[in-house]
N, CA, C and O atoms as CSV, one atom per row, in Angstrom:
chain,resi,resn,atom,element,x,y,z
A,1,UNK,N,N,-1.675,-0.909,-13.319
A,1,UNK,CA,C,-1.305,-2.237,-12.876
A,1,UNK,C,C,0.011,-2.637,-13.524
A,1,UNK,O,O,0.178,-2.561,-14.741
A,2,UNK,N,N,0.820,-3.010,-12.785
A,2,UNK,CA,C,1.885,-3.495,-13.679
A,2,UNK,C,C,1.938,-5.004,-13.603
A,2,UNK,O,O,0.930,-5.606,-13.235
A,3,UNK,N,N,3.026,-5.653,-13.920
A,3,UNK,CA,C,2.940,-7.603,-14.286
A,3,UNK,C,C,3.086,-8.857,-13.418
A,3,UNK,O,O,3.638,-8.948,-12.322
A,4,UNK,N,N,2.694,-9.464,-13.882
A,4,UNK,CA,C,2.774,-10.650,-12.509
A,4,UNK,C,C,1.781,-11.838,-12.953
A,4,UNK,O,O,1.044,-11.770,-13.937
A,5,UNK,N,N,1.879,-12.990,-12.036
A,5,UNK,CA,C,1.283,-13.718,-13.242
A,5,UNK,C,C,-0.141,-14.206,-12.863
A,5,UNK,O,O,-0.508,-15.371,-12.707
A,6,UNK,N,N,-0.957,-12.918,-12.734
A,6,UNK,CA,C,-2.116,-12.895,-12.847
A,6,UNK,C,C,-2.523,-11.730,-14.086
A,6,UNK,O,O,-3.650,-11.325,-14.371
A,7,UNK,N,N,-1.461,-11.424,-14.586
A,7,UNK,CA,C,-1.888,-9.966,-15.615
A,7,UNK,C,C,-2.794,-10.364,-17.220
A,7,UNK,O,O,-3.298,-9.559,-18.002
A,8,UNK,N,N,-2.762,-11.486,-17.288
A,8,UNK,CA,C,-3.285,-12.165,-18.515
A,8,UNK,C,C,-4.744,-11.934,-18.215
A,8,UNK,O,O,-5.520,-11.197,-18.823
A,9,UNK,N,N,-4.968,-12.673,-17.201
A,9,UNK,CA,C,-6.373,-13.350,-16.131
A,9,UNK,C,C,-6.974,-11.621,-16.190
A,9,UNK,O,O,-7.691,-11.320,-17.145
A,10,UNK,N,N,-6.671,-10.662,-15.244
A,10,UNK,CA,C,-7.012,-9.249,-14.895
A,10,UNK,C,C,-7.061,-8.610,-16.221
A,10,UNK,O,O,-8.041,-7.912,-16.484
A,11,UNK,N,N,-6.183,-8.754,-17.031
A,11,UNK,CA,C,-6.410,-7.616,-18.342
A,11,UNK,C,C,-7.637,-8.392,-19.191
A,11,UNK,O,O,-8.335,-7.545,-19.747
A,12,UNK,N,N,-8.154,-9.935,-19.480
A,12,UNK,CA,C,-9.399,-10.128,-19.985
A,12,UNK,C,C,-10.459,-9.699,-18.950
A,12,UNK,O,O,-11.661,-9.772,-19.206
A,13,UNK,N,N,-10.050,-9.317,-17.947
A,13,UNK,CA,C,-11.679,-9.077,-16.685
A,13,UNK,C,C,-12.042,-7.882,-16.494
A,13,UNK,O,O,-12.995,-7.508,-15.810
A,14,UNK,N,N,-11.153,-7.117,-17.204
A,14,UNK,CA,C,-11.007,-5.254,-16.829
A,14,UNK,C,C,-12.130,-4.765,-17.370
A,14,UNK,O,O,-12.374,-5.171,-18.506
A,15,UNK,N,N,-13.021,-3.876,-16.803
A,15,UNK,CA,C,-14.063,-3.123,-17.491
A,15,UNK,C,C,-13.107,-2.395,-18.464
A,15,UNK,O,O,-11.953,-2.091,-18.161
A,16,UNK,N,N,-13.748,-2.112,-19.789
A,16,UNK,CA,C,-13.470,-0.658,-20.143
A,16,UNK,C,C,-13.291,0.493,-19.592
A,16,UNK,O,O,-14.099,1.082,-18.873
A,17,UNK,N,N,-11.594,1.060,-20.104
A,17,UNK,CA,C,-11.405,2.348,-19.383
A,17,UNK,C,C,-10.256,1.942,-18.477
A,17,UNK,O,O,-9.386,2.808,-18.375
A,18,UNK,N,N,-10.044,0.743,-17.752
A,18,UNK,CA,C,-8.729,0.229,-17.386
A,18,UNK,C,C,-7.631,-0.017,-18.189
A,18,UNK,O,O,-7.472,-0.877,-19.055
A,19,UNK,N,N,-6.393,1.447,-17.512
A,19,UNK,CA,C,-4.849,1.076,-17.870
A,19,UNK,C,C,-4.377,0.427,-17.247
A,19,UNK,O,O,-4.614,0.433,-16.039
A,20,UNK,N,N,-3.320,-0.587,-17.932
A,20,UNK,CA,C,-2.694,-1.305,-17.677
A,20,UNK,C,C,-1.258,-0.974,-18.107
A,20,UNK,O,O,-0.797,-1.397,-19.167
A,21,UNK,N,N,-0.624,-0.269,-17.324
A,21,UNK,CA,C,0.966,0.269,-17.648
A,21,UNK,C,C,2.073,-0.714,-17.563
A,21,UNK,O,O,3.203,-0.272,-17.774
A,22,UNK,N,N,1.946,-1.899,-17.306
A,22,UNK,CA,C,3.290,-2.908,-17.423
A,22,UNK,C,C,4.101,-2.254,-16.022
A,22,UNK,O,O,3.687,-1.369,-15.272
A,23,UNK,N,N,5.490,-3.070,-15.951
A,23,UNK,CA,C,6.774,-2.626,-15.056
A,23,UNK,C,C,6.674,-1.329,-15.055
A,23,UNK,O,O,6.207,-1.053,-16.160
A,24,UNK,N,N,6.805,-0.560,-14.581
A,24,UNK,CA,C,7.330,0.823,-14.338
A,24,UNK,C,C,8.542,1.174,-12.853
A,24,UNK,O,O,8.519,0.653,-11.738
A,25,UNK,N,N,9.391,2.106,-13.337
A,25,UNK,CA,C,10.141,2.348,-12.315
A,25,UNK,C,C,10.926,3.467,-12.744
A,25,UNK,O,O,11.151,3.613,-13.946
A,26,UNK,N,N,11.422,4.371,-11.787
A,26,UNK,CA,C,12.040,5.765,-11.842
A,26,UNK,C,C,10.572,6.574,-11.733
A,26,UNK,O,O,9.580,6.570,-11.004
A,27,UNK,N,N,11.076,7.280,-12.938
A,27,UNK,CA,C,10.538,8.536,-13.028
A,27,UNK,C,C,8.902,8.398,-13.073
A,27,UNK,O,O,8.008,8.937,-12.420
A,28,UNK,N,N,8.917,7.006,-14.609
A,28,UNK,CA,C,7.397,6.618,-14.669
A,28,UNK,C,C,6.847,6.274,-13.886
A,28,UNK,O,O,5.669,6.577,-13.695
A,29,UNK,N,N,7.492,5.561,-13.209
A,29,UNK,CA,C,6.959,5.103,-11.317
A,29,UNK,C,C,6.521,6.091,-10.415
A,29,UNK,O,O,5.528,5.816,-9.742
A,30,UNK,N,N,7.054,7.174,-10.266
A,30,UNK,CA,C,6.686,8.264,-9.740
A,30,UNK,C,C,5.394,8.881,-10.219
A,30,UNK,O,O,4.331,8.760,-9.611
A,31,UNK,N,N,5.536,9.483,-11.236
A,31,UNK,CA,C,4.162,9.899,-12.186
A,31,UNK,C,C,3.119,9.235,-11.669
A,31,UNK,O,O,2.290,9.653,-10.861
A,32,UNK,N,N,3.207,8.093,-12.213
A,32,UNK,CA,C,2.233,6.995,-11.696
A,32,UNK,C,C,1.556,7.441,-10.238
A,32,UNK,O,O,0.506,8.076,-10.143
A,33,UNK,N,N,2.257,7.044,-9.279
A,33,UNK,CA,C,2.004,7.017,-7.944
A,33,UNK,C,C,1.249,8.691,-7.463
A,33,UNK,O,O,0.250,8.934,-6.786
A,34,UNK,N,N,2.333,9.702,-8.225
A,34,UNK,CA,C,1.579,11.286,-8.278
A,34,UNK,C,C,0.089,11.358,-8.673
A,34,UNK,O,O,-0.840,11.929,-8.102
A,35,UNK,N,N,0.116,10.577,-9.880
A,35,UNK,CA,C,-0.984,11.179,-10.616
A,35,UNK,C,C,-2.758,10.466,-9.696
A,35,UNK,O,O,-3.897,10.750,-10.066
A,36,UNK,N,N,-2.406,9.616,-8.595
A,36,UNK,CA,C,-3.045,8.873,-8.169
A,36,UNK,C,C,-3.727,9.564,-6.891
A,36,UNK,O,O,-3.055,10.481,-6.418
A,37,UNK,N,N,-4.905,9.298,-6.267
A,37,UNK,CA,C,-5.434,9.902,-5.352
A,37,UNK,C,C,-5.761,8.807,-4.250
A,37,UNK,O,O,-6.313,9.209,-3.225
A,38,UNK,N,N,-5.395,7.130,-4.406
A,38,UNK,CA,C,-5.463,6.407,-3.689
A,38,UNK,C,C,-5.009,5.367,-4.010
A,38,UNK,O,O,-5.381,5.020,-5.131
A,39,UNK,N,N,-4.087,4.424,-3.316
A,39,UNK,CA,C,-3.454,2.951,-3.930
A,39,UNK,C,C,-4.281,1.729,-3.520
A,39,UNK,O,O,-4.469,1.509,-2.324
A,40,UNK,N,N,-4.747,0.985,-4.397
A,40,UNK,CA,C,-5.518,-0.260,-3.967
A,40,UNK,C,C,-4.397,-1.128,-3.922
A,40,UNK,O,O,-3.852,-1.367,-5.000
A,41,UNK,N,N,-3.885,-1.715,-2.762
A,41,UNK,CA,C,-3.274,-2.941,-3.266
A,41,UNK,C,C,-3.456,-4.441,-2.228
A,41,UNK,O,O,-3.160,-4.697,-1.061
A,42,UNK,N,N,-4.059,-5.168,-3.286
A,42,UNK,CA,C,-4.808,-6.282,-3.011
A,42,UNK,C,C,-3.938,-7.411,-2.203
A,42,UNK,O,O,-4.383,-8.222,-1.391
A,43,UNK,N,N,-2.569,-7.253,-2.640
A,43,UNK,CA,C,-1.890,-8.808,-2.795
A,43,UNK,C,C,-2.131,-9.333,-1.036
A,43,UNK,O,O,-2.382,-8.469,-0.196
A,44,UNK,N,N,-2.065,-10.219,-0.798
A,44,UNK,CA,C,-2.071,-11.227,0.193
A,44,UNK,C,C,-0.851,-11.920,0.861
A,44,UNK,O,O,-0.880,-12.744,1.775
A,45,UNK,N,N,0.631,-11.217,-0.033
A,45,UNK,CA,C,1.758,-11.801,0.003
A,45,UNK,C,C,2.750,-11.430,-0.047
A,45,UNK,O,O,3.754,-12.138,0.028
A,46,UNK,N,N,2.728,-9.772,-0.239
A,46,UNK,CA,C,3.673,-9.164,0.383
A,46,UNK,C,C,4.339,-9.257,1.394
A,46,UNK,O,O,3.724,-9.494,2.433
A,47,UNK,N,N,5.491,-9.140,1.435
A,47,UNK,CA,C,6.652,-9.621,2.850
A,47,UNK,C,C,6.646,-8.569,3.525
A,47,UNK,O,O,6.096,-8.640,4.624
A,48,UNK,N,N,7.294,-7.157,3.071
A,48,UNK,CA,C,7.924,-6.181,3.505
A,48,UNK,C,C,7.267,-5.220,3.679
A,48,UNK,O,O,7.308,-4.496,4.674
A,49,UNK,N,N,6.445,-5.074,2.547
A,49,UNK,CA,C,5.563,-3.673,2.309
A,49,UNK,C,C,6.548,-2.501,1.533
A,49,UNK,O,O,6.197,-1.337,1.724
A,50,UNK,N,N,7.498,-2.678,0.856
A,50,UNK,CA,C,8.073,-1.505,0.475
A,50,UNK,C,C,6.843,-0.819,-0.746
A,50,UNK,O,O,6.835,0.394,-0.955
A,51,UNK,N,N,6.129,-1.503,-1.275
A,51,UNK,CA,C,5.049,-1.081,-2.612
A,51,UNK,C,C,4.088,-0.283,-1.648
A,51,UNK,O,O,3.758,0.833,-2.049
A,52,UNK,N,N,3.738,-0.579,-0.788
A,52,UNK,CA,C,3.049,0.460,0.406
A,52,UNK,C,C,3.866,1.592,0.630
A,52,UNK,O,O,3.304,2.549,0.096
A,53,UNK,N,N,5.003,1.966,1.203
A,53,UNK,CA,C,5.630,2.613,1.490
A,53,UNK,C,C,5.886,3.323,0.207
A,53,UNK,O,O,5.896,4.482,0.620
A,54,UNK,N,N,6.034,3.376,-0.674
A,54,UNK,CA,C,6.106,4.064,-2.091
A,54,UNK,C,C,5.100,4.475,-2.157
A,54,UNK,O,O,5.334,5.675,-2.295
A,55,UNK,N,N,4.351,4.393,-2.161
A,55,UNK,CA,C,2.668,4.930,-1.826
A,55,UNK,C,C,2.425,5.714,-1.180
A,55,UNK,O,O,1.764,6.687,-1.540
A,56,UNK,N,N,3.066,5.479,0.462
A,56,UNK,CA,C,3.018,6.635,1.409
A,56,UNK,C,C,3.551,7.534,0.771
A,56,UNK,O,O,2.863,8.394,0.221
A,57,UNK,N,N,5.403,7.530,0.680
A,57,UNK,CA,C,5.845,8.538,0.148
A,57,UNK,C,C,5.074,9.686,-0.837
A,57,UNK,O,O,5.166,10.904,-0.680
A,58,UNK,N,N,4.358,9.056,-1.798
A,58,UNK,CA,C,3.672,9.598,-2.313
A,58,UNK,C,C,2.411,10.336,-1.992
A,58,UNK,O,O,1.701,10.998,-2.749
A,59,UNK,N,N,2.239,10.017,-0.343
A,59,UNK,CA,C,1.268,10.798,-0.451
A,59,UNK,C,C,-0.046,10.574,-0.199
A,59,UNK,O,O,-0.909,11.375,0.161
A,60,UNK,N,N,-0.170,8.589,-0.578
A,60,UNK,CA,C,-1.361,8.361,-0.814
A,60,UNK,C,C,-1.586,7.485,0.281
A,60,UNK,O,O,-0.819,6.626,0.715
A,61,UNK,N,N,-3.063,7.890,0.802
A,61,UNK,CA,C,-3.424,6.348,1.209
A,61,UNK,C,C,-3.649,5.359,0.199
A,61,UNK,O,O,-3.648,5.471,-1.027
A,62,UNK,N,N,-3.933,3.905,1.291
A,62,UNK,CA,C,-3.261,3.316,1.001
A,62,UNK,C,C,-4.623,1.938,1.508
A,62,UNK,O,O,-4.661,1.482,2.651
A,63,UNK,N,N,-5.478,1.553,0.531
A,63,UNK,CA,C,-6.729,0.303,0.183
A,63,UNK,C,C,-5.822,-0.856,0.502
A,63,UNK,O,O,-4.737,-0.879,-0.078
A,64,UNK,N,N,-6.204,-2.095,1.584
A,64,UNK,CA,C,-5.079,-2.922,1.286
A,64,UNK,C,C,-5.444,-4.194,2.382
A,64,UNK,O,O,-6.084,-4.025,3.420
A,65,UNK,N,N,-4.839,-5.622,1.868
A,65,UNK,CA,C,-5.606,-6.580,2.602
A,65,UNK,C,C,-5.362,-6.911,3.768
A,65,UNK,O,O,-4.396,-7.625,3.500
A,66,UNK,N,N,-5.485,-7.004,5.305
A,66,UNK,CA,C,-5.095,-6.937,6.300
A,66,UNK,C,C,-4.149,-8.454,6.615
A,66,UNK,O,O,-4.508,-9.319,7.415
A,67,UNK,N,N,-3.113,-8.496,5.928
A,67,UNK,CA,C,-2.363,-9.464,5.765
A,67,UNK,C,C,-0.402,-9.407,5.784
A,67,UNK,O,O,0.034,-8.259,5.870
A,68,UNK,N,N,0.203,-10.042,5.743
A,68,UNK,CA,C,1.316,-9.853,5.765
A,68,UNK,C,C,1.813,-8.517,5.409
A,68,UNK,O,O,1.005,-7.609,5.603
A,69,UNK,N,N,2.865,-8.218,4.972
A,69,UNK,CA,C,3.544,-6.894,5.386
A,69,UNK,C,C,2.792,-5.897,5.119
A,69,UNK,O,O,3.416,-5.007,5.697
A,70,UNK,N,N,1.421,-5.137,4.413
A,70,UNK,CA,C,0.641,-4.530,4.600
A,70,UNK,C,C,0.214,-4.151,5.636
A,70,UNK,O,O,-0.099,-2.961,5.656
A,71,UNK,N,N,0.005,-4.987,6.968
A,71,UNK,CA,C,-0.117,-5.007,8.585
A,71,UNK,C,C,0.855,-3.864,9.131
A,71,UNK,O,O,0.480,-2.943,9.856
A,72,UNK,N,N,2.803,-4.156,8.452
A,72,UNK,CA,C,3.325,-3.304,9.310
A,72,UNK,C,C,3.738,-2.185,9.040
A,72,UNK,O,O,4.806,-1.734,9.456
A,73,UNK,N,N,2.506,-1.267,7.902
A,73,UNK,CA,C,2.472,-0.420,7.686
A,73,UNK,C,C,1.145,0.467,7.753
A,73,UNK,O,O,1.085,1.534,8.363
A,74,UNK,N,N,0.304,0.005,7.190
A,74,UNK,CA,C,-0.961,0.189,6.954
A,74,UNK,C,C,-1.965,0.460,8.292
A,74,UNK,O,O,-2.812,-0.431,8.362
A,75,UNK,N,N,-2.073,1.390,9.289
A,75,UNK,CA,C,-2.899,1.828,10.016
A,75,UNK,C,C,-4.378,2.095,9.695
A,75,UNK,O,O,-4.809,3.131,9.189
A,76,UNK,N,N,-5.078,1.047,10.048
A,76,UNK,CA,C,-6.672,1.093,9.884
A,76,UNK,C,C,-7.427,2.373,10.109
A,76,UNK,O,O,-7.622,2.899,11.205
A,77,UNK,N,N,-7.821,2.804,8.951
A,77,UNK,CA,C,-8.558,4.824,9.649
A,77,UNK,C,C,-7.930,5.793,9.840
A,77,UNK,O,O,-8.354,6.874,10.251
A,78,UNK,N,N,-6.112,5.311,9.369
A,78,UNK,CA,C,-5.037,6.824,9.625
A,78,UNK,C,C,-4.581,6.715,8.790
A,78,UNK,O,O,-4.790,7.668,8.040
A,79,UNK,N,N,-4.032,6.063,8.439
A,79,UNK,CA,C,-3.529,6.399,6.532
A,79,UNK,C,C,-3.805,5.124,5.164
A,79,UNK,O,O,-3.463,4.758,4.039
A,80,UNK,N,N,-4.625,4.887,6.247
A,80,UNK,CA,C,-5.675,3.565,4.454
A,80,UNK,C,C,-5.884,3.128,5.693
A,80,UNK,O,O,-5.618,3.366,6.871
A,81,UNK,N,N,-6.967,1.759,4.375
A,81,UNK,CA,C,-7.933,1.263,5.105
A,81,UNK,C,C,-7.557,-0.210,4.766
A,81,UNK,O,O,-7.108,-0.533,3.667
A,82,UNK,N,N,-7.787,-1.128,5.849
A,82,UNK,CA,C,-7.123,-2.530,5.857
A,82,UNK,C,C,-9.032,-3.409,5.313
A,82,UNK,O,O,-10.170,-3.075,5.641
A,83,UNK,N,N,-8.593,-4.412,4.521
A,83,UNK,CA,C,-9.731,-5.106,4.640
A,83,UNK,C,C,-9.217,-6.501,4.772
A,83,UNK,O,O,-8.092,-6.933,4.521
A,84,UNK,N,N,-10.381,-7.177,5.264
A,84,UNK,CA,C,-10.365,-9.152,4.836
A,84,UNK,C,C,-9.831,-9.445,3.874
A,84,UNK,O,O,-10.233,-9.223,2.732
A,85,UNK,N,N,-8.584,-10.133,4.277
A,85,UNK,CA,C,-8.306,-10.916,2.515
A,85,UNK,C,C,-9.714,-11.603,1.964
A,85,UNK,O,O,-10.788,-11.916,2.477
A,86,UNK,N,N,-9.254,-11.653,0.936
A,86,UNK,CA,C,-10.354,-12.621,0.256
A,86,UNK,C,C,-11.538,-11.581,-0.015
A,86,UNK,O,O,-12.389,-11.917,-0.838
A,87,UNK,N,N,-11.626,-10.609,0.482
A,87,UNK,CA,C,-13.233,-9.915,-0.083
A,87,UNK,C,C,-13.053,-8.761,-0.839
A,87,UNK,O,O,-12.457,-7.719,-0.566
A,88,UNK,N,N,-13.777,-9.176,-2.022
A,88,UNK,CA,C,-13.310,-7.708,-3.228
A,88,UNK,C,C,-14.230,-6.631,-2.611
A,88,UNK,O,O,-13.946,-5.433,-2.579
A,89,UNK,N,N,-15.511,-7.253,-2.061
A,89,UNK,CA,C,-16.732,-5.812,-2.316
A,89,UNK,C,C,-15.828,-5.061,-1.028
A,89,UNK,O,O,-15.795,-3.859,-1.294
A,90,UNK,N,N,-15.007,-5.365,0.405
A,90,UNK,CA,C,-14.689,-4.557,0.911
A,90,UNK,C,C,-14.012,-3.891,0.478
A,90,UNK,O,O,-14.219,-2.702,0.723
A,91,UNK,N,N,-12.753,-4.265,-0.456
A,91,UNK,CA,C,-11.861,-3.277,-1.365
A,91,UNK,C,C,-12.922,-2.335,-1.802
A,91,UNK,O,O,-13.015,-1.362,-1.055
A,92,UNK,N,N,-13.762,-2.351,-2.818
A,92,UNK,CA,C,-14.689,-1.704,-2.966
A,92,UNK,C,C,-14.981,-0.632,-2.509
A,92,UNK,O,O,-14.751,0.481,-2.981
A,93,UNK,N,N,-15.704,-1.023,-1.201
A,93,UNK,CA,C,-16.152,-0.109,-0.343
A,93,UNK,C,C,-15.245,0.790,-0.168
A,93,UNK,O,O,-15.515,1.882,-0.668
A,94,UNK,N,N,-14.021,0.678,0.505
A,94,UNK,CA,C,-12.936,1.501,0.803
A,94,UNK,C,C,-12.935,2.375,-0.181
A,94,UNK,O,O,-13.164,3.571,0.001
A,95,UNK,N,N,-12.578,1.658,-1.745
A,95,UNK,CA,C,-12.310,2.884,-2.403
A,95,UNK,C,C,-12.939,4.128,-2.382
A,95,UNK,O,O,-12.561,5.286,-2.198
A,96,UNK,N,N,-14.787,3.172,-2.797
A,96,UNK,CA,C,-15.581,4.196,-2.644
A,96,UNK,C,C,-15.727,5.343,-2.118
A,96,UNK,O,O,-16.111,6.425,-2.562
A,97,UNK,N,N,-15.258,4.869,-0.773
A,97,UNK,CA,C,-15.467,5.486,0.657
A,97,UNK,C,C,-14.566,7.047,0.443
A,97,UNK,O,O,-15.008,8.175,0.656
A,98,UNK,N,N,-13.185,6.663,-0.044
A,98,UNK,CA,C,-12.258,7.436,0.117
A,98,UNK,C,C,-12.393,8.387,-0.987
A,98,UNK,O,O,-12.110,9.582,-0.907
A,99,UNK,N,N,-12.959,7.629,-2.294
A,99,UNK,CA,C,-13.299,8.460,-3.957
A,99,UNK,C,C,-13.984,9.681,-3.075
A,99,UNK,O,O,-13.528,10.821,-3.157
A,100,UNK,N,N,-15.056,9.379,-2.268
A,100,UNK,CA,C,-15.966,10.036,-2.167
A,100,UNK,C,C,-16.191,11.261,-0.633
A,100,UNK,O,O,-17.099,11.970,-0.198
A,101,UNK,N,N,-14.704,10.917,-0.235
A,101,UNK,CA,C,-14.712,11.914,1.049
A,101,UNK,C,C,-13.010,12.514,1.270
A,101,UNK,O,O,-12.008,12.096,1.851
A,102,UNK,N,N,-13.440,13.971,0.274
A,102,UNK,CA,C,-11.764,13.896,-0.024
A,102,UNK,C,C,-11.045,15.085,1.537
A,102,UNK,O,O,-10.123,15.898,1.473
A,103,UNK,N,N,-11.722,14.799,2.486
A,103,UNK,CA,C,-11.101,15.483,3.656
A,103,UNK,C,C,-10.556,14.212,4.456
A,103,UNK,O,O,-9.433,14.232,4.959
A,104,UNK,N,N,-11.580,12.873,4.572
A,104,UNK,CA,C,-10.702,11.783,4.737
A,104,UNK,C,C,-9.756,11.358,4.013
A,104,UNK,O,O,-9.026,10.458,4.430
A,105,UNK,N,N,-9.605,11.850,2.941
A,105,UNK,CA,C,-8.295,11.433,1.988
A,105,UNK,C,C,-7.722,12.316,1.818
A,105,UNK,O,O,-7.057,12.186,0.790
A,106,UNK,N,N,-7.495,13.822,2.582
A,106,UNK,CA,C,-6.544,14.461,2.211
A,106,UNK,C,C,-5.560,14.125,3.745
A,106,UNK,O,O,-4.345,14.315,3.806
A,107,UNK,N,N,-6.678,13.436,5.250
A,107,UNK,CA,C,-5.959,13.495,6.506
A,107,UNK,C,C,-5.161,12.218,6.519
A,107,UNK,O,O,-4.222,11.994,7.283
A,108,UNK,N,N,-5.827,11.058,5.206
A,108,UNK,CA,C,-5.127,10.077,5.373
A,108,UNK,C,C,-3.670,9.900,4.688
A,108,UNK,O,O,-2.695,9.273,5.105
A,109,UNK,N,N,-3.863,10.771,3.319
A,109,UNK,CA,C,-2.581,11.161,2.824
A,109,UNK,C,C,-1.407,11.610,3.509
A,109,UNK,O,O,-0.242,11.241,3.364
A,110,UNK,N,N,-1.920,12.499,4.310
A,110,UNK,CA,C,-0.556,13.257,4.947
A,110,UNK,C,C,-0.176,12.466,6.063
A,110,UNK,O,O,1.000,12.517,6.422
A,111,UNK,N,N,-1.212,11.536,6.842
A,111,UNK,CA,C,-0.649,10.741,7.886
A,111,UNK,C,C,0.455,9.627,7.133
A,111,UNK,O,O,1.451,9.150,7.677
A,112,UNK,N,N,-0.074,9.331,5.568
A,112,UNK,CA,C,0.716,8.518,4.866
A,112,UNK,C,C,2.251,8.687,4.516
A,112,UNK,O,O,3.271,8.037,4.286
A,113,UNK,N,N,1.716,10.105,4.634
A,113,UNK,CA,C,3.315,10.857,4.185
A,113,UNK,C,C,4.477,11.038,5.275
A,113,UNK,O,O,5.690,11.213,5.156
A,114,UNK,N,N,3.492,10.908,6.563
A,114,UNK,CA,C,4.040,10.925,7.643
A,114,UNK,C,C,4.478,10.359,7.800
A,114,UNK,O,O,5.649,10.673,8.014
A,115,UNK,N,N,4.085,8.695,7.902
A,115,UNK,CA,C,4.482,7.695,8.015
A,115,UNK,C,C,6.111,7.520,7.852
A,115,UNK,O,O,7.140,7.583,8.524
A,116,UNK,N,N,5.545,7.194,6.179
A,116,UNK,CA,C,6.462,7.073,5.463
A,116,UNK,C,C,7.882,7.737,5.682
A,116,UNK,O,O,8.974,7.170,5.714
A,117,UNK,N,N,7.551,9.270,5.844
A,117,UNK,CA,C,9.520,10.179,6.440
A,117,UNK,C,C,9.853,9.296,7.839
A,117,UNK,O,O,10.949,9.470,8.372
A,118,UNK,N,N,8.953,8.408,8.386
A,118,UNK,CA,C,9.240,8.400,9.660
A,118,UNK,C,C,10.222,6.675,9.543
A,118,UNK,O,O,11.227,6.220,10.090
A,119,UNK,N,N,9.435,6.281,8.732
A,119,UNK,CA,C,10.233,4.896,8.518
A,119,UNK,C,C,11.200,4.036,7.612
A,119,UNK,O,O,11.218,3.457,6.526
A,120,UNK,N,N,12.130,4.346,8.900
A,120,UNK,CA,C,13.495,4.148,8.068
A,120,UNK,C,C,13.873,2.875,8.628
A,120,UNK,O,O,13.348,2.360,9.616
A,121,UNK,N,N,15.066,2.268,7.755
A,121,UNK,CA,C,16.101,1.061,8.173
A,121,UNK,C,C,15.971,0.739,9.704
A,121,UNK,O,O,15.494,-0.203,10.337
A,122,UNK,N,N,16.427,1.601,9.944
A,122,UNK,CA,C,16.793,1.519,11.560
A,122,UNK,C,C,15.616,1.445,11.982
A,122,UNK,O,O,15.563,0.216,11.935
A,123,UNK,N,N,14.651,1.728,12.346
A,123,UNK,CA,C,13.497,1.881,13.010
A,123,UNK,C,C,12.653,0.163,12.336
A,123,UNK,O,O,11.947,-0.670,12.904
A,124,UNK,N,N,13.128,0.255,11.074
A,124,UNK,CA,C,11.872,-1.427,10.832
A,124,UNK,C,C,13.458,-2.342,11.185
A,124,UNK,O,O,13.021,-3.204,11.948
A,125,UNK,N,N,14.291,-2.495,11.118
A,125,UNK,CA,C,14.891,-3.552,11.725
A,125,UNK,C,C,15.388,-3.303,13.708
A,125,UNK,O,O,16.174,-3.785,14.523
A,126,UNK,N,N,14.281,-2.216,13.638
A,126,UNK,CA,C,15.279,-2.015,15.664
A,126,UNK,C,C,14.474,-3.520,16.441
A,126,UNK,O,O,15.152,-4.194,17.216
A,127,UNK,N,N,13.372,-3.821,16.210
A,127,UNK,CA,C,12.776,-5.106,16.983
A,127,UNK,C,C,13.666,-6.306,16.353
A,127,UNK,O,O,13.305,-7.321,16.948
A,128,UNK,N,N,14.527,-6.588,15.543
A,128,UNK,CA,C,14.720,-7.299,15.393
A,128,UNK,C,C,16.305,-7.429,15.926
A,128,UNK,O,O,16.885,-8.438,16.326
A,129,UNK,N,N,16.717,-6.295,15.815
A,129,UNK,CA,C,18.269,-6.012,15.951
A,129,UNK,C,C,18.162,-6.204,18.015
A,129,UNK,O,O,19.268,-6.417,18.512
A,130,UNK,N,N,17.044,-6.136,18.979
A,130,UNK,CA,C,16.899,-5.964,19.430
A,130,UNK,C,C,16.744,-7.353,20.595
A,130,UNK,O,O,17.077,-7.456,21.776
A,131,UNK,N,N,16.035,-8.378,19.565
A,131,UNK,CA,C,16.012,-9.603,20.009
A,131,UNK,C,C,16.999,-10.204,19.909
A,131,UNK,O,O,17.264,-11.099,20.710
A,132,UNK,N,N,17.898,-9.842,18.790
A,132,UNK,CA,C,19.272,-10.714,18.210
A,132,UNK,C,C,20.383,-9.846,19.927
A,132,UNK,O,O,21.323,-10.477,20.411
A,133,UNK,N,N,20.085,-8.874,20.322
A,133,UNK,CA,C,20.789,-8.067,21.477
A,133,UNK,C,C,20.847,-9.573,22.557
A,133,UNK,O,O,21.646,-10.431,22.934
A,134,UNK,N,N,19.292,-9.135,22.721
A,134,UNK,CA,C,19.252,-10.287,23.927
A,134,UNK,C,C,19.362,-11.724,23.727
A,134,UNK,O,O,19.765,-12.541,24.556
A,135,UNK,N,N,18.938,-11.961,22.467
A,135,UNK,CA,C,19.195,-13.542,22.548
A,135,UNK,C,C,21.454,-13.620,22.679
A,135,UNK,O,O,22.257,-14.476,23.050
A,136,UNK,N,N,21.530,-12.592,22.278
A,136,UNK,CA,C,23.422,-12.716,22.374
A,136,UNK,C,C,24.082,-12.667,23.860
A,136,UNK,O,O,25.088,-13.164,24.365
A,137,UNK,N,N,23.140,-11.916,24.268
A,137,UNK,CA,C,23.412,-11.628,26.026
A,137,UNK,C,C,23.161,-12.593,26.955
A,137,UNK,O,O,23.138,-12.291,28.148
A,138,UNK,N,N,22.909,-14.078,26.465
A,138,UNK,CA,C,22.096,-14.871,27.270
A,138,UNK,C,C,23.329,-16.069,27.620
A,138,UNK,O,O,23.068,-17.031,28.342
């Protein structure tokens, strides 16, 4: 987990046995993301999704709340699993799900990985570059 300002709140609630690595970025960032076999990420408020997409790259599916920019990455059953904001036991479940069926997590990985080579600049701004076309043509 790295910081934010719920990290006070989460590091008194952590079972034993939870790391808590602070900021990371580069190399440690990488490691991180390698050494991992699935990304939970909860937030509700992500814009963009690039913390998803670092994830793909890596490889991993990808646990995550069916909410803002998580949506325009995150394929339900192909490379992670989307849940209800607001509900931990579905996070849960997912993980479970995925801890425990590593042929669904090796097909969701690579669709992740797929993803990910596939989405570039151009391709997440073409709907937009696209409307700005026609709204100019009018």
């Amino acid at each position: 987990m790295g910081d934010g300002s719920y990290s006070a709140k989460t590091r008194s609630q952590a079972p034993p046995g939870v790391t808590f690595t602070g900021h990371l970025e580069g190399t440690e960032l990488s490691r991180a993301y390698s050494s991992a076999d699935v990304f939970v990420f909860p937030s509700r408020v992500e814009t963009l999704g690039n913390v998803v997409l670092e994830a793909f790259a890596s490889g991993l599916p990808v646990v995550g709340v069916a909410e803002g920019g998580t949506l325009e990455n995150v394929v339900d059953g192909v490379n992670g699993v989307l849940c209800a904001p607001g509900d931990p036991d579905a996070l849960a479940a997912a993980v479970a799900r995925l801890a425990g069926d590593a042929d669904l997590r090796r097909r969701m990985s690579a669709n992740a990985r797929s993803w990910a080579e596939e989405r570039t600049w151009e391709r997440a701004f073409a709907p937009l570059t696209a409307a700005y076309r026609e709204l100019a043509s009018r």
